[in-house]
PyMOL Python script that loads the backbone (N, CA, C, O; Angstrom):
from pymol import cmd

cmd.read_pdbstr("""\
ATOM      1  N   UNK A   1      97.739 119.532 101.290  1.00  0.00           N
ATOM      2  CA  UNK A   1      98.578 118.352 101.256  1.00  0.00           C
ATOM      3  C   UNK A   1     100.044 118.805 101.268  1.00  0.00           C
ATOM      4  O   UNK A   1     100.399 119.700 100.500  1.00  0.00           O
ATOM      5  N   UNK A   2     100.835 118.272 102.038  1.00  0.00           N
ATOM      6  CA  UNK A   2     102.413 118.340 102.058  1.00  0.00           C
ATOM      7  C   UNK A   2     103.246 117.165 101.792  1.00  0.00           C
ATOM      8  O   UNK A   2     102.847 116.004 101.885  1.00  0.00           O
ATOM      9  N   UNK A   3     104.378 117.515 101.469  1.00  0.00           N
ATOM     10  CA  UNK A   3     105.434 116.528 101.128  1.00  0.00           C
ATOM     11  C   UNK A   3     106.232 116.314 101.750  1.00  0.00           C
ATOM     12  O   UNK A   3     106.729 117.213 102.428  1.00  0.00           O
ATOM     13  N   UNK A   4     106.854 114.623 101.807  1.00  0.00           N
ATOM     14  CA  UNK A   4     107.843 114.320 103.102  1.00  0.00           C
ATOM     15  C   UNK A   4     108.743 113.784 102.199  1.00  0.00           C
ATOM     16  O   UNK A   4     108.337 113.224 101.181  1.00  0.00           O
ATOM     17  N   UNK A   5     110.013 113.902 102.474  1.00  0.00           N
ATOM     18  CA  UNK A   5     111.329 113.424 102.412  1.00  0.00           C
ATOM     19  C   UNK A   5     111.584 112.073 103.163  1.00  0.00           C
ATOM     20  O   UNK A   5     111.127 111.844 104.283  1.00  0.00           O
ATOM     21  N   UNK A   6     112.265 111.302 102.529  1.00  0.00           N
ATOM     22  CA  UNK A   6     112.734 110.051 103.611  1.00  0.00           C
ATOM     23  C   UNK A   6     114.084 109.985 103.676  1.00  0.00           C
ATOM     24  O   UNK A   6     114.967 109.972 102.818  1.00  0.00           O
ATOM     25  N   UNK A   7     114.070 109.930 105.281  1.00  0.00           N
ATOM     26  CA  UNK A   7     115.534 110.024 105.856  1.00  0.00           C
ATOM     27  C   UNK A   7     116.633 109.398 105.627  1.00  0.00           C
ATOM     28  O   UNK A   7     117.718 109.710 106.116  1.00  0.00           O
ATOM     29  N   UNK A   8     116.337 108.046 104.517  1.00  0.00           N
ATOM     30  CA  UNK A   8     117.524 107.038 104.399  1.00  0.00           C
ATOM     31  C   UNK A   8     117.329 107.512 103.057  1.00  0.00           C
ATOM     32  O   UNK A   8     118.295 108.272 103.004  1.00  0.00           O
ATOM     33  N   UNK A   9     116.842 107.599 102.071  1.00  0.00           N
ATOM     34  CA  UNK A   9     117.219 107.734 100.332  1.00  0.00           C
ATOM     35  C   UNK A   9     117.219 108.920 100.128  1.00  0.00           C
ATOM     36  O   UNK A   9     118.071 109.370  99.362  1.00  0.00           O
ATOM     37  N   UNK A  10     116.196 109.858 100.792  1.00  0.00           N
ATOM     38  CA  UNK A  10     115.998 110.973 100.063  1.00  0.00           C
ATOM     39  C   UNK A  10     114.636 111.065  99.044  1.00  0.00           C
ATOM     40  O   UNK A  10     114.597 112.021  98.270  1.00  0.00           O
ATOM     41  N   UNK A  11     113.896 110.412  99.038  1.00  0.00           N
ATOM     42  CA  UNK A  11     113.213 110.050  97.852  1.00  0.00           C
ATOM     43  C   UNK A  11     111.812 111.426  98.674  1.00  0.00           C
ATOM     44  O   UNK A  11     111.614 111.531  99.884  1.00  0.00           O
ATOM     45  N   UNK A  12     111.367 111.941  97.997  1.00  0.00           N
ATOM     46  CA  UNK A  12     110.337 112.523  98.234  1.00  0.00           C
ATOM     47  C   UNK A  12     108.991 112.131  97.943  1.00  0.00           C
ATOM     48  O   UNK A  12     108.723 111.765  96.798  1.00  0.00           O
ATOM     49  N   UNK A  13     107.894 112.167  99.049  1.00  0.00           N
ATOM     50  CA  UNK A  13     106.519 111.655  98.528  1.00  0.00           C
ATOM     51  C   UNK A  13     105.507 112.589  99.231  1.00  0.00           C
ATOM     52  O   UNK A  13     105.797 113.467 100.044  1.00  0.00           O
ATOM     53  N   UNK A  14     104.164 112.231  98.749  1.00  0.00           N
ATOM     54  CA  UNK A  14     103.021 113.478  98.917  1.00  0.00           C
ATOM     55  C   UNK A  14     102.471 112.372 100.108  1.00  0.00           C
ATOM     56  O   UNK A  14     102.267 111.157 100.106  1.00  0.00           O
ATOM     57  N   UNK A  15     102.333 113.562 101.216  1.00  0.00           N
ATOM     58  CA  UNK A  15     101.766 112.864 102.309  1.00  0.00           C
ATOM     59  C   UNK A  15     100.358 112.280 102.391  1.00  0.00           C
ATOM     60  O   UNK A  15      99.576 113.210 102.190  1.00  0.00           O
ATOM     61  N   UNK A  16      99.913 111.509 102.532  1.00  0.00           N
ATOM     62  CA  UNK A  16      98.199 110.931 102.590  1.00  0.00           C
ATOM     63  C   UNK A  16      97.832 110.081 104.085  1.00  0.00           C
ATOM     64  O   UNK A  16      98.645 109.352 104.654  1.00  0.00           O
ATOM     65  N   UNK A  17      96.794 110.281 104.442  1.00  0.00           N
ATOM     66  CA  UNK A  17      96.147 109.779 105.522  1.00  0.00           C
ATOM     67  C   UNK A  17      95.509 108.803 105.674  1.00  0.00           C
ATOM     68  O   UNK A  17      94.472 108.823 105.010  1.00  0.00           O
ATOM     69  N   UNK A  18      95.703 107.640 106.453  1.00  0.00           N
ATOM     70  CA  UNK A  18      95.543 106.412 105.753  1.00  0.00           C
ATOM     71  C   UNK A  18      94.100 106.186 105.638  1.00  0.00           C
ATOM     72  O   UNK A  18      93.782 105.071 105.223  1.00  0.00           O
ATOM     73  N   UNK A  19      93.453 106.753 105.832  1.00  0.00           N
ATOM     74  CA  UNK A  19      91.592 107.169 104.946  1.00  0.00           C
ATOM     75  C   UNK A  19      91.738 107.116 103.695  1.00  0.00           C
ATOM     76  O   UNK A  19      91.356 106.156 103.026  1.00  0.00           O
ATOM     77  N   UNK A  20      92.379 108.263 103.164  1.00  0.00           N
ATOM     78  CA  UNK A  20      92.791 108.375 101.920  1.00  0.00           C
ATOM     79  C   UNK A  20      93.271 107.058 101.154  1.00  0.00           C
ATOM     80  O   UNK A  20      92.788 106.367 100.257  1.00  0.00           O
ATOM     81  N   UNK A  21      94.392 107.025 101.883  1.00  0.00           N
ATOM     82  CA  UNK A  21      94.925 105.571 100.850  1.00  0.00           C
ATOM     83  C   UNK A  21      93.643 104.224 101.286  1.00  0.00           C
ATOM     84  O   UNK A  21      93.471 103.395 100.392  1.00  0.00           O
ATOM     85  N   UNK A  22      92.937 104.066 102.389  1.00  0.00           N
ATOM     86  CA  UNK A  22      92.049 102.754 102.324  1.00  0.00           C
ATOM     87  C   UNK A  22      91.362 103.106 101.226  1.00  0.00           C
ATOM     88  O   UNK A  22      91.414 102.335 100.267  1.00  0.00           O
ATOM     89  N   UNK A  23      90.626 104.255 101.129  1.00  0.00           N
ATOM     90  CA  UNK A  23      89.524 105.093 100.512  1.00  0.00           C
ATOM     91  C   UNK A  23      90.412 104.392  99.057  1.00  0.00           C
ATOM     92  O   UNK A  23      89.965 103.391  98.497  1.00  0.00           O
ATOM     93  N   UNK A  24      91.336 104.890  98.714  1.00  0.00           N
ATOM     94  CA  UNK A  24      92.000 104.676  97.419  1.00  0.00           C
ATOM     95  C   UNK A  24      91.820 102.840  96.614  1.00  0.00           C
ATOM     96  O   UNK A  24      91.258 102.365  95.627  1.00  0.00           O
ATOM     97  N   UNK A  25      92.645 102.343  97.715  1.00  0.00           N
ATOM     98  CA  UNK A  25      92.585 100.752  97.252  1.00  0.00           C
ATOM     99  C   UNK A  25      91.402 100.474  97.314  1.00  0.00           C
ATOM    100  O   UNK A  25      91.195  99.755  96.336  1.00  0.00           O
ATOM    101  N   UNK A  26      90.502 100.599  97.859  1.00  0.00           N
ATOM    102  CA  UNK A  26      89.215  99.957  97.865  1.00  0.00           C
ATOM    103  C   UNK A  26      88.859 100.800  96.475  1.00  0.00           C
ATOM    104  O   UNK A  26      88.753  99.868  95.677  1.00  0.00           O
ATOM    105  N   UNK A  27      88.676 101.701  95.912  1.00  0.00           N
ATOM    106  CA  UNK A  27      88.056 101.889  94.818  1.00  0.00           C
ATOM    107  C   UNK A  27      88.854 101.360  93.352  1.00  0.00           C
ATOM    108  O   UNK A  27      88.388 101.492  92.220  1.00  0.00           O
ATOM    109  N   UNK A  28      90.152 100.741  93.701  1.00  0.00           N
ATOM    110  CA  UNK A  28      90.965 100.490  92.621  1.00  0.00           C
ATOM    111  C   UNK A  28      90.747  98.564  92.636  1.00  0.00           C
ATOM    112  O   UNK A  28      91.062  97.679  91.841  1.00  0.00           O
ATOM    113  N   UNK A  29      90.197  98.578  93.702  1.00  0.00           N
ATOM    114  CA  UNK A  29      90.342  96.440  93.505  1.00  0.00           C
ATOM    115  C   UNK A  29      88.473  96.749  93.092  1.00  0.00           C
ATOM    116  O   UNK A  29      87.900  95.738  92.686  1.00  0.00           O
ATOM    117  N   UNK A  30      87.900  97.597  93.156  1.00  0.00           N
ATOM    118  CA  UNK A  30      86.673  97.526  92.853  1.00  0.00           C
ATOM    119  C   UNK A  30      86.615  97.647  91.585  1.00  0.00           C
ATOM    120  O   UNK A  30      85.693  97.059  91.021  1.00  0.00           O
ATOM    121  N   UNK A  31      87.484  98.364  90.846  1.00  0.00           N
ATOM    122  CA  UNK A  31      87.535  98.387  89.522  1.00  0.00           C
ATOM    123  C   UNK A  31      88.390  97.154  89.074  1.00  0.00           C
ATOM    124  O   UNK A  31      87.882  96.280  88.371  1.00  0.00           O
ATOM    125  N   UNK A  32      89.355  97.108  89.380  1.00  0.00           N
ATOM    126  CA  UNK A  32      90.248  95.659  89.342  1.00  0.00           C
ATOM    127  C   UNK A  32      89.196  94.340  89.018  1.00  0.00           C
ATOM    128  O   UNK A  32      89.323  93.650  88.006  1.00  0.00           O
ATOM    129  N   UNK A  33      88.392  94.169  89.806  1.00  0.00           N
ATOM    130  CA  UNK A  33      87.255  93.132  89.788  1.00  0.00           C
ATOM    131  C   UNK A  33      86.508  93.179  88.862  1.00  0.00           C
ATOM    132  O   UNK A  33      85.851  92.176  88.582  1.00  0.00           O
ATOM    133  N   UNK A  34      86.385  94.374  88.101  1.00  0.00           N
ATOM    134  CA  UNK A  34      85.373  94.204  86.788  1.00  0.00           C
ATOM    135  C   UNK A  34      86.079  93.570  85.524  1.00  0.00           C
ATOM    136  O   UNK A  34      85.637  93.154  84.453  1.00  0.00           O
ATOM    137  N   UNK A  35      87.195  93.648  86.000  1.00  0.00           N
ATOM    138  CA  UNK A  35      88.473  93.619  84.450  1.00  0.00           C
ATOM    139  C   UNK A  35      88.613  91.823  84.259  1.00  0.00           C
ATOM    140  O   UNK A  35      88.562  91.032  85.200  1.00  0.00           O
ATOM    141  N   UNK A  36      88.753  91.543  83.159  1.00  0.00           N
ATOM    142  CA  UNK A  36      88.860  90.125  82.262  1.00  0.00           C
ATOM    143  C   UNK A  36      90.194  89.909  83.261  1.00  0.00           C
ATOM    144  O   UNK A  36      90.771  90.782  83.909  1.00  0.00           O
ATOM    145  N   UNK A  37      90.509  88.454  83.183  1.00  0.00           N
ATOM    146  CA  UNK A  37      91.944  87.649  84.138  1.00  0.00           C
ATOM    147  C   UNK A  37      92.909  88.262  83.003  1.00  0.00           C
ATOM    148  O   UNK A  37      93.871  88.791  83.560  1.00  0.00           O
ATOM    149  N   UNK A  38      92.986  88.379  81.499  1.00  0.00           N
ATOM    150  CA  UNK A  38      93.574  88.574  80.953  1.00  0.00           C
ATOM    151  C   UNK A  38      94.090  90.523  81.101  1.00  0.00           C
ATOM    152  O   UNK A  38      95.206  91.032  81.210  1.00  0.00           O
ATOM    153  N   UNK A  39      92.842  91.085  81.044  1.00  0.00           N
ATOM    154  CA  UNK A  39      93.391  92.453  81.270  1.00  0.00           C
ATOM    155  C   UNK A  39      94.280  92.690  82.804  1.00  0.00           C
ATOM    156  O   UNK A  39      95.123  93.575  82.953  1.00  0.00           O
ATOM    157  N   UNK A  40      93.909  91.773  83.786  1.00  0.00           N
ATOM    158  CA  UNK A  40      94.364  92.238  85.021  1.00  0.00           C
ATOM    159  C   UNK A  40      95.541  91.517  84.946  1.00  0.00           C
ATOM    160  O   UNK A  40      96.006  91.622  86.081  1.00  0.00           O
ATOM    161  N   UNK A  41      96.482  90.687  84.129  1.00  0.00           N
ATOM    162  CA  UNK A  41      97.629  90.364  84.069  1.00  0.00           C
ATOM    163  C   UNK A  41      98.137  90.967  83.594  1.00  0.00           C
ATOM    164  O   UNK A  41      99.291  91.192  83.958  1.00  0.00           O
ATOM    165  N   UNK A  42      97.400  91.824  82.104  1.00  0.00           N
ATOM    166  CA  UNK A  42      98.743  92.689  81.178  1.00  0.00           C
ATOM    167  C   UNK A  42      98.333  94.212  81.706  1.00  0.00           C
ATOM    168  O   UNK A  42      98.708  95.232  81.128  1.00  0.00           O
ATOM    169  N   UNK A  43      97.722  94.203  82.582  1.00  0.00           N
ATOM    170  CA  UNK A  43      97.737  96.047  83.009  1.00  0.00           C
ATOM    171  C   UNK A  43      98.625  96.165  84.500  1.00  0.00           C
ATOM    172  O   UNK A  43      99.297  97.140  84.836  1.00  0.00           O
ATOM    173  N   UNK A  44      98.429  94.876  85.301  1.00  0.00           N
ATOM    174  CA  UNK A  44      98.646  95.040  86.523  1.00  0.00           C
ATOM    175  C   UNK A  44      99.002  93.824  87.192  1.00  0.00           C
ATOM    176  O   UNK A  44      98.706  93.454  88.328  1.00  0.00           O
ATOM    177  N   UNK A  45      99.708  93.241  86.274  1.00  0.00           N
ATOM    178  CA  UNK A  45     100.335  91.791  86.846  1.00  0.00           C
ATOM    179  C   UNK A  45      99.800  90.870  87.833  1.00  0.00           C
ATOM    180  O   UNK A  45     100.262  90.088  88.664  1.00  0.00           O
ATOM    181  N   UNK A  46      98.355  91.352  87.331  1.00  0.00           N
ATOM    182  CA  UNK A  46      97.249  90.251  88.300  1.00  0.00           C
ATOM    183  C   UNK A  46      97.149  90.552  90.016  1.00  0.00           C
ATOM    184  O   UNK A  46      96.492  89.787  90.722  1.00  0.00           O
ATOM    185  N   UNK A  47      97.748  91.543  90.500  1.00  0.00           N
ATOM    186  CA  UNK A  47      97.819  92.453  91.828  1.00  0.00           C
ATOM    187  C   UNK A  47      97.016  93.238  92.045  1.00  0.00           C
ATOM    188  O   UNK A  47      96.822  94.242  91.359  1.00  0.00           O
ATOM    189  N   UNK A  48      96.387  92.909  93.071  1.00  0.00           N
ATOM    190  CA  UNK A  48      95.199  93.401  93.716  1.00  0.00           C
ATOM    191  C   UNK A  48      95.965  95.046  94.430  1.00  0.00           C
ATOM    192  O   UNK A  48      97.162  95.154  94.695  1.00  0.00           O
ATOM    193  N   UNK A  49      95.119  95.957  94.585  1.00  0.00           N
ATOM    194  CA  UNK A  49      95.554  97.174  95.434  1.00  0.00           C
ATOM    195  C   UNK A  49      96.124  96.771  96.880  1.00  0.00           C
ATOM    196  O   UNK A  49      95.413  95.971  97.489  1.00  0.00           O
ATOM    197  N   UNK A  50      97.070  97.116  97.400  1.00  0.00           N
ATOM    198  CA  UNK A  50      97.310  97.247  98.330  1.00  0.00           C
ATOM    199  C   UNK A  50      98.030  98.201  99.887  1.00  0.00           C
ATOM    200  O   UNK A  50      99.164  98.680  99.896  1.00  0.00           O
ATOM    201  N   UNK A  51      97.210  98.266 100.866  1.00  0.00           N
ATOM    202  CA  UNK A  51      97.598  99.081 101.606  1.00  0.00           C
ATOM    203  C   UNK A  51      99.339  99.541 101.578  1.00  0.00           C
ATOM    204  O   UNK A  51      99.937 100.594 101.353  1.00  0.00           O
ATOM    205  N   UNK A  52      99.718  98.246 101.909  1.00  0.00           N
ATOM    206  CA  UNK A  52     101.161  98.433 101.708  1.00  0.00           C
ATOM    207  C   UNK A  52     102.350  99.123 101.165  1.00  0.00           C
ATOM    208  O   UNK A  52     103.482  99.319 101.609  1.00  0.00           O
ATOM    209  N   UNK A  53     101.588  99.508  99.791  1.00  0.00           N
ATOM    210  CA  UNK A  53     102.439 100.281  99.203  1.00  0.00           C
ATOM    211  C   UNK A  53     102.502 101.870  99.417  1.00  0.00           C
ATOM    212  O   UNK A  53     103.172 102.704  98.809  1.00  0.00           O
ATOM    213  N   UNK A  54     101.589 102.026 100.477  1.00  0.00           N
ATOM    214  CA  UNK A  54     101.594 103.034 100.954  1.00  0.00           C
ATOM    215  C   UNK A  54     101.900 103.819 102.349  1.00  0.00           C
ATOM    216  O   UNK A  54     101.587 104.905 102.837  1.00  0.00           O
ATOM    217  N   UNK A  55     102.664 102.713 102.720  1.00  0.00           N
ATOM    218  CA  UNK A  55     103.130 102.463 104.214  1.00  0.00           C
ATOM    219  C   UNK A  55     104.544 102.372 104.196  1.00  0.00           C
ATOM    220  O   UNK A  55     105.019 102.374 105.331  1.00  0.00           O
ATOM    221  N   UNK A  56     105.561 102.275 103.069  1.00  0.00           N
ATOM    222  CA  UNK A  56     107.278 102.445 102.676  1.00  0.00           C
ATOM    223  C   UNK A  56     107.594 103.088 101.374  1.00  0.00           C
ATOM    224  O   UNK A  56     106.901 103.049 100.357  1.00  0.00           O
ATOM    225  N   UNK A  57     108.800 103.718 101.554  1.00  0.00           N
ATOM    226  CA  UNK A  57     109.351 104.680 101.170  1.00  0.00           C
ATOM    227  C   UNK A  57     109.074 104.072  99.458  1.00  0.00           C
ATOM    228  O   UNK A  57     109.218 102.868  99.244  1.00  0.00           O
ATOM    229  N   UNK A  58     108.694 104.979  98.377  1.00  0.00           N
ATOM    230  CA  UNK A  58     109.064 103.834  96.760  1.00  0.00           C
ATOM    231  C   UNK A  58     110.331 103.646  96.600  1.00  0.00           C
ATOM    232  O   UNK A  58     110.750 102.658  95.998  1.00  0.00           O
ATOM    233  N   UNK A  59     111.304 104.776  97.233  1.00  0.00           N
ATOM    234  CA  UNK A  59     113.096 104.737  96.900  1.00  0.00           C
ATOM    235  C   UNK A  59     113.673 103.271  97.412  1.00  0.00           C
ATOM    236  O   UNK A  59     114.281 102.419  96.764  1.00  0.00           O
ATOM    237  N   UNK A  60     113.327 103.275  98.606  1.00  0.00           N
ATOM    238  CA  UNK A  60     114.392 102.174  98.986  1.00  0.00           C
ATOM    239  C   UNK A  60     113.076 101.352 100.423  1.00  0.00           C
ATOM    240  O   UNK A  60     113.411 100.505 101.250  1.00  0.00           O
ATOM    241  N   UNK A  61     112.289 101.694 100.342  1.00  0.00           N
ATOM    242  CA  UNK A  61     111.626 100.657 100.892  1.00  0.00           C
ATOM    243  C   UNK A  61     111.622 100.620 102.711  1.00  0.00           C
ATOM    244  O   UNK A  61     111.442  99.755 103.568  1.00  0.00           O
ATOM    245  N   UNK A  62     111.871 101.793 102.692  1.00  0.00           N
ATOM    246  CA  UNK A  62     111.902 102.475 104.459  1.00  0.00           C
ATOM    247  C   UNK A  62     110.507 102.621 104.879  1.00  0.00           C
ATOM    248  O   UNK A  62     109.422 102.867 104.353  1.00  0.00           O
ATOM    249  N   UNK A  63     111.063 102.326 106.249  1.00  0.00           N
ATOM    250  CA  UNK A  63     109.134 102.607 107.248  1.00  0.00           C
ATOM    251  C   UNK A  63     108.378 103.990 106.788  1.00  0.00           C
ATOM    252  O   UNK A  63     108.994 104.997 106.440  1.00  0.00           O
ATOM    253  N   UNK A  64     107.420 103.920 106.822  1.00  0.00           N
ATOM    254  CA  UNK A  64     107.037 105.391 106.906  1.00  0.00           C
ATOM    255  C   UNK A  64     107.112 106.623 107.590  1.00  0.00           C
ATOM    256  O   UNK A  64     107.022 107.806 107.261  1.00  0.00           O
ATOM    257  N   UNK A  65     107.369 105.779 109.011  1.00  0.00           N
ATOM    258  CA  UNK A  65     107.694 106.982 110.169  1.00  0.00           C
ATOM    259  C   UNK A  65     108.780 107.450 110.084  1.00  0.00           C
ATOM    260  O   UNK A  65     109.111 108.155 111.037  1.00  0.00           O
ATOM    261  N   UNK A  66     109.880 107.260 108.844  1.00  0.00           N
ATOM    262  CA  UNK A  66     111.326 107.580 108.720  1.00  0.00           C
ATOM    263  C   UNK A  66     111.813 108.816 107.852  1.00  0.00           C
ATOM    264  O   UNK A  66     112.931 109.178 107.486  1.00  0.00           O
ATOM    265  N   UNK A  67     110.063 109.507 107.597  1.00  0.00           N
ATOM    266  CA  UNK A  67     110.285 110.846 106.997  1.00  0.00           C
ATOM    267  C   UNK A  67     110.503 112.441 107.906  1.00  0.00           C
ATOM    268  O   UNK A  67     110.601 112.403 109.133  1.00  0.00           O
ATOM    269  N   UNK A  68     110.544 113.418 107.356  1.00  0.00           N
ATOM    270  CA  UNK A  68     110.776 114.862 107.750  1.00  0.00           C
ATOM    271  C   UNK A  68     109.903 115.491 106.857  1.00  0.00           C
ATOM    272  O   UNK A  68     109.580 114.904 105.825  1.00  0.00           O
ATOM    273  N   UNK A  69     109.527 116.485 107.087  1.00  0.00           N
ATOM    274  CA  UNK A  69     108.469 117.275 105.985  1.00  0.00           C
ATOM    275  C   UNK A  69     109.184 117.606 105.274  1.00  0.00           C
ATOM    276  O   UNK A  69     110.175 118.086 105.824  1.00  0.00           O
ATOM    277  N   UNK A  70     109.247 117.609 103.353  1.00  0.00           N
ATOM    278  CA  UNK A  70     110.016 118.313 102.489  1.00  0.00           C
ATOM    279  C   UNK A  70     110.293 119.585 102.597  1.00  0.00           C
ATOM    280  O   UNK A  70     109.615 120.276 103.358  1.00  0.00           O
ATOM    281  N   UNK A  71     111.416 120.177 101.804  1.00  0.00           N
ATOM    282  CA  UNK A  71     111.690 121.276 101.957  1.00  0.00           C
ATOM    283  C   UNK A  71     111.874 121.528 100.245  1.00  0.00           C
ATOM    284  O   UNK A  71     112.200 120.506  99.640  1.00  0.00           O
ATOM    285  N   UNK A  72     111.713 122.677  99.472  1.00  0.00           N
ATOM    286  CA  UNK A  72     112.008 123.011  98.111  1.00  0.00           C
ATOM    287  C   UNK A  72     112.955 122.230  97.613  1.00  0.00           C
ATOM    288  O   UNK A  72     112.806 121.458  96.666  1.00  0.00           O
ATOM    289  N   UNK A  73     114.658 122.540  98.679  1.00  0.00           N
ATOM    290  CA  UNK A  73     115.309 121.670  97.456  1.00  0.00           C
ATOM    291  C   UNK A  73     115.349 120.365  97.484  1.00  0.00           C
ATOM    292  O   UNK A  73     116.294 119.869  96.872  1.00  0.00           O
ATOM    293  N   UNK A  74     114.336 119.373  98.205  1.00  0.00           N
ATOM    294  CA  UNK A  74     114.477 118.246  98.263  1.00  0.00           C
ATOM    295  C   UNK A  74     113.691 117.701  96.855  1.00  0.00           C
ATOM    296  O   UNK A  74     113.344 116.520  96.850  1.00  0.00           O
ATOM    297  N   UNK A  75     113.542 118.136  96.235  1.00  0.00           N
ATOM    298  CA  UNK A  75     112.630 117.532  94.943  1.00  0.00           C
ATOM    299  C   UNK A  75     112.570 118.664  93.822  1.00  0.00           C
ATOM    300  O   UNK A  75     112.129 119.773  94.123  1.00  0.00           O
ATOM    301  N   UNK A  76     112.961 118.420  92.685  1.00  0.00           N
ATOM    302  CA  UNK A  76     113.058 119.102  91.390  1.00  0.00           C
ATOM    303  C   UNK A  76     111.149 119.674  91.058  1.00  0.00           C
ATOM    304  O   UNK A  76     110.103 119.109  91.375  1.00  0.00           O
ATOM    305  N   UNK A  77     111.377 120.913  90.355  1.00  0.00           N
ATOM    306  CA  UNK A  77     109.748 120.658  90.048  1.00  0.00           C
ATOM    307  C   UNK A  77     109.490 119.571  88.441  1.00  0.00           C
ATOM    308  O   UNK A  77     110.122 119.351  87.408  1.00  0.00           O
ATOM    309  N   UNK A  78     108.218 119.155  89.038  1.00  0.00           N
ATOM    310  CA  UNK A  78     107.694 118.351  87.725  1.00  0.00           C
ATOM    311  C   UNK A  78     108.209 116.592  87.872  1.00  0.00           C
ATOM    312  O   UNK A  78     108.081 115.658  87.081  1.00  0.00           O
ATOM    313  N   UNK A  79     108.659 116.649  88.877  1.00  0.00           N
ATOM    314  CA  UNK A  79     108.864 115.398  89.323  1.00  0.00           C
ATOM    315  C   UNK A  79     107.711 114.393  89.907  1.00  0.00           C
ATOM    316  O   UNK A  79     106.938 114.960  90.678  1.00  0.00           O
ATOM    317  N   UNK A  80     107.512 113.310  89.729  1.00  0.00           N
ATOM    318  CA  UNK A  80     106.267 112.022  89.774  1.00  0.00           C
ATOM    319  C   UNK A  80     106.391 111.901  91.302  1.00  0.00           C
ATOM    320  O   UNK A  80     107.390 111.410  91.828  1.00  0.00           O
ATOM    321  N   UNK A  81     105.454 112.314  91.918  1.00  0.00           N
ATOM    322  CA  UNK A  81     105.785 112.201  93.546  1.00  0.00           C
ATOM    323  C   UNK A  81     104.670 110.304  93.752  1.00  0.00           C
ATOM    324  O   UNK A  81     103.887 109.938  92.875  1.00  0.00           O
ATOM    325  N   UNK A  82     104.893 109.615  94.838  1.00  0.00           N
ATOM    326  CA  UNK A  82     103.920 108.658  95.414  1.00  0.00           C
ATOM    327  C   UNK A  82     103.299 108.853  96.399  1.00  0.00           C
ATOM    328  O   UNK A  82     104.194 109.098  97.208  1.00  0.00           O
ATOM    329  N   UNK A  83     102.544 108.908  96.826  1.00  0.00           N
ATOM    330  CA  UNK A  83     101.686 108.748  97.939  1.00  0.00           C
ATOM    331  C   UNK A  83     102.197 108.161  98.940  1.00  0.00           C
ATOM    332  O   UNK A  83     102.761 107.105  98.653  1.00  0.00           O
ATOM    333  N   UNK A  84     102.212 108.520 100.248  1.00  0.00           N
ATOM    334  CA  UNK A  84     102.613 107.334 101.558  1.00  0.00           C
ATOM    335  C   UNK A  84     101.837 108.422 102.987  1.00  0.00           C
ATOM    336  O   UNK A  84     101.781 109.621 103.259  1.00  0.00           O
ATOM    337  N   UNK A  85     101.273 106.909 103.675  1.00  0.00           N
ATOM    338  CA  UNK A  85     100.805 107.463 104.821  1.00  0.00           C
ATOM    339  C   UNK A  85     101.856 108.166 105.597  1.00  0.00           C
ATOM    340  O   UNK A  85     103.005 107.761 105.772  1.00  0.00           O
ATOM    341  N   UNK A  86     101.375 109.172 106.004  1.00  0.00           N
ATOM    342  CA  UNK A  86     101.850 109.901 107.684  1.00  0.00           C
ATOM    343  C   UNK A  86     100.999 109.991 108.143  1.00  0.00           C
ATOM    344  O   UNK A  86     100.003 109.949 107.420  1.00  0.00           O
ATOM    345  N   UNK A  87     100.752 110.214 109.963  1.00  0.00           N
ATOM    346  CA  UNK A  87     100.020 110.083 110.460  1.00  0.00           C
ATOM    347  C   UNK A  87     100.053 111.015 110.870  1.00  0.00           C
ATOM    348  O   UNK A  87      99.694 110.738 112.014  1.00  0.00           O
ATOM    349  N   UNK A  88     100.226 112.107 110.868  1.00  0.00           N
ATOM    350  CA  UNK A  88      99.967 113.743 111.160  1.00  0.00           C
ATOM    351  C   UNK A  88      99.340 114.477 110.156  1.00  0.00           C
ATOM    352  O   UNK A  88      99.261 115.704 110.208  1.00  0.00           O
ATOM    353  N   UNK A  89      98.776 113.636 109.015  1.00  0.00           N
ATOM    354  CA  UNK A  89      97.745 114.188 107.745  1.00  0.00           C
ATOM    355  C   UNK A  89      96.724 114.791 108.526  1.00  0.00           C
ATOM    356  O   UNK A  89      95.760 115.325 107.976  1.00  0.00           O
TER     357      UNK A  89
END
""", "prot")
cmd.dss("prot")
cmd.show_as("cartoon", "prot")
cmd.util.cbc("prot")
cmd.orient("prot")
């Protein structure tokens, strides 16, 4: 797995293939669905998984195709990276 940079913030994220991320939401609204109306409001503001959030930047909300592959100094170590499709996974 590699990391991409985005060209308008800078924000760095771990690249995933959008297998991966379907693969992902589908096992998180599957669990989502077992949970009380009450737990799925105070854990997760009643929001179902969605592809989407894995298709723009978390910094500032850029396309996905608007990254470069990271480089060391683009990200501190120990830093919370997100997930976002590229399509060269």
């Amino acid at each position: 797995m590699h990391t991409v940079t985005c060209l308008t913030c800078g924000w760095v994220s771990f690249a995933y293939s959008r297998t991966q991320a379907e693969k992902e939401v589908a096992e998180f609204n599957d669990y989502f669905s077992t949970l009380t109306e009450k737990q799925r409001m105070d854990y997760y503001g009643n929001k179902k998984g969605d592809i989407k959030r894995y298709e723009q930047c978390f910094g500032c909300g850029g396309a996905y195709q608007n990254f470069r592959r990271a480089v060391k100094e683009d990200c501190p170590d120990g830093a919370t990276l997100q997930p976002l499709i590229q399509d060269d996974v």
